[in-house]
C-alpha positions in Angstrom: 14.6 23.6 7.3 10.9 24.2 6.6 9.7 23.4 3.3 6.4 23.9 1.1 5.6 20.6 -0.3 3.1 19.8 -2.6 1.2 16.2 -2.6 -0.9 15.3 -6.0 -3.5 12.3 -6.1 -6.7 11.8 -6.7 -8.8 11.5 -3.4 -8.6 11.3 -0.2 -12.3 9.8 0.5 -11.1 6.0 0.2 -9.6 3.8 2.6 -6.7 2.7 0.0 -3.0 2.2 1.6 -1.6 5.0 -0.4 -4.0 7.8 0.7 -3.0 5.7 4.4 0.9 6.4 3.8 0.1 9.4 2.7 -1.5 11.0 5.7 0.9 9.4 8.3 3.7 11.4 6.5 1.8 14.2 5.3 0.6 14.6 9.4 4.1 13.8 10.5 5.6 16.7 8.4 3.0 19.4 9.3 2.7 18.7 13.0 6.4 18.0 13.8 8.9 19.1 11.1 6.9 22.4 10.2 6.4 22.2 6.8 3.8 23.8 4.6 1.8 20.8 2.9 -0.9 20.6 0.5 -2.9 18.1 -1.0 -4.2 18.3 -4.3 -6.8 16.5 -5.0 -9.3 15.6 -8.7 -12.0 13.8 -7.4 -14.3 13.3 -3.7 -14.9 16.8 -3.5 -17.4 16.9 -0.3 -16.2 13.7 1.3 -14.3 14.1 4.0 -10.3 12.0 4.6 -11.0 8.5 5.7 -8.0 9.1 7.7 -7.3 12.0 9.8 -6.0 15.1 8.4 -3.6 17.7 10.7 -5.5 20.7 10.3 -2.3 22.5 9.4 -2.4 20.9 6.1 -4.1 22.5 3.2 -6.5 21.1 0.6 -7.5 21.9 -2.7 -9.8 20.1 -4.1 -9.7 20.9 -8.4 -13.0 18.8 -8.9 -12.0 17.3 -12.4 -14.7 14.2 -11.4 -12.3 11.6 -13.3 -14.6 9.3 -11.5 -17.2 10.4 -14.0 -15.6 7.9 -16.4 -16.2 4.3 -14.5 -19.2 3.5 -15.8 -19.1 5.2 -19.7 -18.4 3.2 -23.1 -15.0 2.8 -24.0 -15.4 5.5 -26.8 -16.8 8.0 -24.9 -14.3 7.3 -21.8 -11.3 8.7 -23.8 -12.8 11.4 -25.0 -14.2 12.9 -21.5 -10.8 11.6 -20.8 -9.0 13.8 -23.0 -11.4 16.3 -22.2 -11.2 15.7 -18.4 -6.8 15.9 -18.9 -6.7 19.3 -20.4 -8.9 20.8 -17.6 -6.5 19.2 -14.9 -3.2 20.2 -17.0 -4.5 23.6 -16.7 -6.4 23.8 -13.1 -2.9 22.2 -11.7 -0.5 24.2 -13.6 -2.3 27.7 -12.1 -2.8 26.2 -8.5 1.5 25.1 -8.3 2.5 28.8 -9.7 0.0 30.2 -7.0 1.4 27.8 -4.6 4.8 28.2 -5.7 6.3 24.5 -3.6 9.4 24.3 -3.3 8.9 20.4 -4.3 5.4 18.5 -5.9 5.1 14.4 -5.5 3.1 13.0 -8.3 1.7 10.1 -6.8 1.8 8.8 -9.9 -1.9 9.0 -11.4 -3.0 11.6 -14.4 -0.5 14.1 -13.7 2.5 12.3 -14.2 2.0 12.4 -17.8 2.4 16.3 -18.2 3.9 17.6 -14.3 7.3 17.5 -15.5 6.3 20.3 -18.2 4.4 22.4 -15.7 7.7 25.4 -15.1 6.6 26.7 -11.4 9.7 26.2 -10.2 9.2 23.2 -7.8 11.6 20.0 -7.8 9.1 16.8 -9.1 8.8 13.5 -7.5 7.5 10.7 -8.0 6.1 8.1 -5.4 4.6 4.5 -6.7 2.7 2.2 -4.5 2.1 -0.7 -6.4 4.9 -3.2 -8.1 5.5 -2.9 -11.6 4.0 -5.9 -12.8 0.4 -4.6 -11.5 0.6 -1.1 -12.2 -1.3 0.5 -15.5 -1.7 -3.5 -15.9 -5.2 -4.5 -17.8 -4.5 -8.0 -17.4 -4.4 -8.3 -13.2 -6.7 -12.0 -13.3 -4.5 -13.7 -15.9 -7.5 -13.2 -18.8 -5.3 -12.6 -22.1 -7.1 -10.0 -23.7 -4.1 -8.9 -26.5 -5.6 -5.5 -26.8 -5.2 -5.1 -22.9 -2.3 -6.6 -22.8 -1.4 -4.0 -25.8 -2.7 -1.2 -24.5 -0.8 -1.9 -20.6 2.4 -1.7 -22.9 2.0 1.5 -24.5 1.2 2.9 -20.7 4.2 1.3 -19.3 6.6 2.8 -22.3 5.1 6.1 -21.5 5.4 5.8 -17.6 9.2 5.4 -17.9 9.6 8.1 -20.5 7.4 10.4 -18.0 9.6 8.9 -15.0 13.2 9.2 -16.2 12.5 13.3 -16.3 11.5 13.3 -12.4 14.2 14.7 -10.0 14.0 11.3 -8.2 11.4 7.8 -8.7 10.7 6.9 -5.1 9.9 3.5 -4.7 8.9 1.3 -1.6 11.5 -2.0 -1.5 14.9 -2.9 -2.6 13.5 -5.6 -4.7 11.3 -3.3 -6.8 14.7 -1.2 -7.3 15.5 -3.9 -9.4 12.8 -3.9 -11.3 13.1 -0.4 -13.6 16.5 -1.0 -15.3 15.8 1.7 -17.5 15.8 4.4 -14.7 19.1 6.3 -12.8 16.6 8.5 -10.2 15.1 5.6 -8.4 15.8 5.7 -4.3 14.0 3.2 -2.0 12.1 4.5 1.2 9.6 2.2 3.1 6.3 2.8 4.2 6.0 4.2 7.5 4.3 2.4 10.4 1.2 3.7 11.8 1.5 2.8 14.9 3.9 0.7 17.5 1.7 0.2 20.5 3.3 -0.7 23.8 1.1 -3.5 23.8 2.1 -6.6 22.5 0.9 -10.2 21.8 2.0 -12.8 24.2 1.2 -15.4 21.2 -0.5 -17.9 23.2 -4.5 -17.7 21.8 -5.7 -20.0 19.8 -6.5 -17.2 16.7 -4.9 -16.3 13.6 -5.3 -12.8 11.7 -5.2 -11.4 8.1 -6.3 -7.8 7.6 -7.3 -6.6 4.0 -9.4 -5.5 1.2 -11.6 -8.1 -0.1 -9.8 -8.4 -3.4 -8.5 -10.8 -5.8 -5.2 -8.7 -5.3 -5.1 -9.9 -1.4 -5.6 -13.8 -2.0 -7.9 -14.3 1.1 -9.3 -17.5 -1.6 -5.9 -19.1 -1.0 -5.7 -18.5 2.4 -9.3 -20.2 2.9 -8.6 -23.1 0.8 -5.1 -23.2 3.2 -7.0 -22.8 6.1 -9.2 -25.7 5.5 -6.6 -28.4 6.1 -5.2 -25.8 9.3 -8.8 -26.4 10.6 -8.7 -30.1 9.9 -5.6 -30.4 12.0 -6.0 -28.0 14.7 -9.9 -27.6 15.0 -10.0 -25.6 18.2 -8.1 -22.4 16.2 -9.7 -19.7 14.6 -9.0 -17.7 11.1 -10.7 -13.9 11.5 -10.2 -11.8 8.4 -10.5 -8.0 8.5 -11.4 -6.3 5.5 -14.3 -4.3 3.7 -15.8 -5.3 0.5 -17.9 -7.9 -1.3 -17.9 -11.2 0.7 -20.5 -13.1 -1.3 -17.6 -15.2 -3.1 -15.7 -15.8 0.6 -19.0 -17.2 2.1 -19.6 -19.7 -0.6 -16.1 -20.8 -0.2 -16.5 -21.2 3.7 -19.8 -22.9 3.2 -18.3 -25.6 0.6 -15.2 -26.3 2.3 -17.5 -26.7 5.8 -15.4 -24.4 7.9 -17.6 -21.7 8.7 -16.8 -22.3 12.6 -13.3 -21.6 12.2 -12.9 -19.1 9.4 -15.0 -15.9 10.1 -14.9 -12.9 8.0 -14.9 -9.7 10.0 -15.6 -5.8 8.5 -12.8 -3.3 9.0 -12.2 -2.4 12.5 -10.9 1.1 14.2 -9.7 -1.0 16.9 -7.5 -3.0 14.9 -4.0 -2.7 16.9 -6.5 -4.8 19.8 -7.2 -7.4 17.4 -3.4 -8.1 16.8 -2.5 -7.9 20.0 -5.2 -10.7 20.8 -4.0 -12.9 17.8 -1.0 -15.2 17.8 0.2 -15.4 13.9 -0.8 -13.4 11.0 -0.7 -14.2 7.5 -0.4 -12.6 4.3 -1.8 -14.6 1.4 -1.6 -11.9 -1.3 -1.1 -11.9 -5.1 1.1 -9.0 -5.4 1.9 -6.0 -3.0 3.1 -2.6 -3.1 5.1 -2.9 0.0 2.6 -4.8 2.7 1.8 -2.8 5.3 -0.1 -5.1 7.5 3.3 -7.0 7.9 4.9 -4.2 9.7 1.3 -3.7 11.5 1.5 -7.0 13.2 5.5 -7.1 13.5 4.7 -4.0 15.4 1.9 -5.8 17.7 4.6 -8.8 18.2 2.9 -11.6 16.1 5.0 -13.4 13.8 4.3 -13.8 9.9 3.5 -16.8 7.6 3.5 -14.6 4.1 3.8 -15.1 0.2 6.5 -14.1 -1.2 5.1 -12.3 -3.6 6.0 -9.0 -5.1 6.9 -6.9 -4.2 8.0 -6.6 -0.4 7.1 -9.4 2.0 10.3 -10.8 1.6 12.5 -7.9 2.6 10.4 -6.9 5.8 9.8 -10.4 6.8 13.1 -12.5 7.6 12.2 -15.9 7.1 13.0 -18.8 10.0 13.5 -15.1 12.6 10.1 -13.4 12.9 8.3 -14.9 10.4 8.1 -17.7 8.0 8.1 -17.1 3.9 6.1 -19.2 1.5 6.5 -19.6 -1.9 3.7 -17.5 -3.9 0.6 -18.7 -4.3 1.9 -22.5 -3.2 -1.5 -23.4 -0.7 -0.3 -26.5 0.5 2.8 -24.9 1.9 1.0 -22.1 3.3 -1.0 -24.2 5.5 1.9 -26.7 6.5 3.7 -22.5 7.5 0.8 -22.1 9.6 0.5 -25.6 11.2 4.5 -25.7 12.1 3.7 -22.3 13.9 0.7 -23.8 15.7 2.4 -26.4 16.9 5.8 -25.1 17.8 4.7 -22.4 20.6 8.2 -21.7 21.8 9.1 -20.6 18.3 6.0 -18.5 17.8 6.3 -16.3 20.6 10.2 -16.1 19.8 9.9 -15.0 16.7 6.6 -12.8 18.3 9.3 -11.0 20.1 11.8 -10.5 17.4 8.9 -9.2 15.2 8.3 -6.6 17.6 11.8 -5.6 17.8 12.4 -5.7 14.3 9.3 -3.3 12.9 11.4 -0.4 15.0 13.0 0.0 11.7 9.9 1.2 10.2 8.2 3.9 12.8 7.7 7.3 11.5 10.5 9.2 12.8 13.1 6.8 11.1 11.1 7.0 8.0 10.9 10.4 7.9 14.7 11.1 8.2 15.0 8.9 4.9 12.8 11.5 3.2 14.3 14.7 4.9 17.6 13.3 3.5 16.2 13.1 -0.2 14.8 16.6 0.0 18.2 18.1 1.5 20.3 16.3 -1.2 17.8 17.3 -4.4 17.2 21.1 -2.9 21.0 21.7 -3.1 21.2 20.2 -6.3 18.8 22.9 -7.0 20.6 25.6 -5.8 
């Protein structure tokens, strides 16, 4: 059945994993199930998708400029806030009833606090991206600042208030399920891979991979402080890190730990599926996640994972002791003893290589997007 969706987010300009999600599924509805899609964007108007678009889908581009706010006084943030709000309420509310969708995913930014008062007609949805712990949360680096802490309560109380009138709460794991007690509408659907190359790793070089922004969010400090004693041990492997960002921090670290010929720190590549398929373990040293797309990534290159188990995710898509190995959150010393076992024991890394491979089937596109076409037929009939 063709259907007129309606996606709502800020840009599209920045190379974040939910505007990445978003344009594998937004692509994969346009070009192969037909529907009419639009993307409604606030801010980036002149910047171009970091990802590629289908040119079947539409954009619209309100240019509310919330980015204006980042570098303005607290006072005068909430008022051009406010301001900013009332001009989006409106600009949104005329572009749905012109649009008329027969459903419109909050992505969960500004407009959640007022779609589900906007009467076009569509069905509302909700998608989050992050775990509950870190989303709307002031207080991500541990510093206990009481009025962040206060003000990241009042959000959350009006999030769920905002939530429980959605048609349906998509979330990204089974394990973040658990986490909103105080919603009924919540269904689970996993990110979609990007990719599943028929190129795979044989696991036999003598490098290790982690892809990722350069953020306290991703842990890459841990994993360099884990590395150190990997590099001790096994001094002929190699750590490359992927990601984009500030590295200043990372270098300093290298330098003082004296690893710099085993731990290199790489920008973000286009050729990235190459740089799995060349690597023989991949590890995921993150704080939190929303769902941890790089796992499925390299599961779908046929590397097995030493990961965190950190929320919210890893620990569903990776099955520890069959393609992949889990560590308790945060613990260093365990994350480098994880990597050593799986340098040493060859037979079980390309084992559990193989299974990887196998297992991140579970996750291409076309198995994820019968998951969503199943929510849509089920809340469309409700509907009618």
């Amino acid at each position: 059945m063709k259907r007129k969706i309606v996606y709502c987010l800020p840009s599209l300009y920045i190379s974040g994993g939910m505007e990445r999600v978003l344009t594998i599924k937004a692509n994969y509805f346009a070009d192969v199930l037909g529907y009419d899609i639009y993307i409604i964007l606030t801010d980036g108007e002149n910047k171009p998708p970091f990802y590629k678009l289908s040119p079947l889908i539409k954009i619209i581009n309100l240019n509310i400029n919330f980015e204006e706010l980042w570098n303005k006084p607290l006072l005068k943030r909430i008022f051009i806030y406010y301001r900013k709000q009332q001009i989006y309420k409106q600009k949104l509310k005329k572009a749905l009833f012109s649009i008329r969708p027969d459903i419109t995913v909050s992505m969960l930014r500004r407009e959640i606090n007022f779609i589900n008062g906007i009467s076009d007609g569509s069905i509302k949805i909700g998608e989050l991206h992050v775990n509950r712990e870190n989303f709307r949360n002031l207080n991500e680096e541990n510093i206990n600042n009481p009025i962040n802490i206060l003000i990241s309560k009042i959000w959350m109380k009006q999030l769920v208030f905002n939530l429980n009138k959605l048609s349906t709460f998509v979330v990204l794991c089974n394990e973040e399920e658990k986490k909103w007690p105080e919603l009924k509408n919540i269904v689970v659907i996993n990110n979609p891979l990007p990719f599943y190359p028929e190129e795979s790793s044989d696991c036999l070089s003598h490098k290790v991979i982690a892809v990722g922004r350069l953020t306290y969010q991703k842990g890459f400090d841990l994993l360099i402080k884990a590395w150190k004693s990997v590099s001790d041990k096994f001094p002929d492997w190699k750590l490359y890190i992927y990601g984009n960002g500030e590295t200043e921090e990372y270098d300093l670290l290298i330098k003082e730990l004296r690893i710099e010929n085993s731990c290199i720190i790489k920008k973000s590549v286009n050729n990235i599926i190459e740089k799995y398929c060349e690597s023989s373990i991949f590890v995921l040293s993150s704080r939190y996640e929303g769902f941890g797309m790089v796992l499925i990534e390299a599961m779908a290159c046929g590397i097995p994972a030493v990961t965190f188990t950190c929320p919210s995710g890893p620990s569903e898509i990776i099955e520890d002791g069959v393609d992949g190995l889990h560590v308790k959150n945060g613990d260093v010393n365990d994350l480098s003893q994880n990597i050593c076992m799986l340098i040493e024991d060859k037979k079980c890394r390309i084992s559990m290589g193989k299974l990887a491979k196998t297992n991140a089937k579970r996750f291409k596109i076309d198995v994820i997007s019968n998951q969503w076409i199943t929510l849509f037929d089920k809340i469309t009939k409700k509907k009618d």
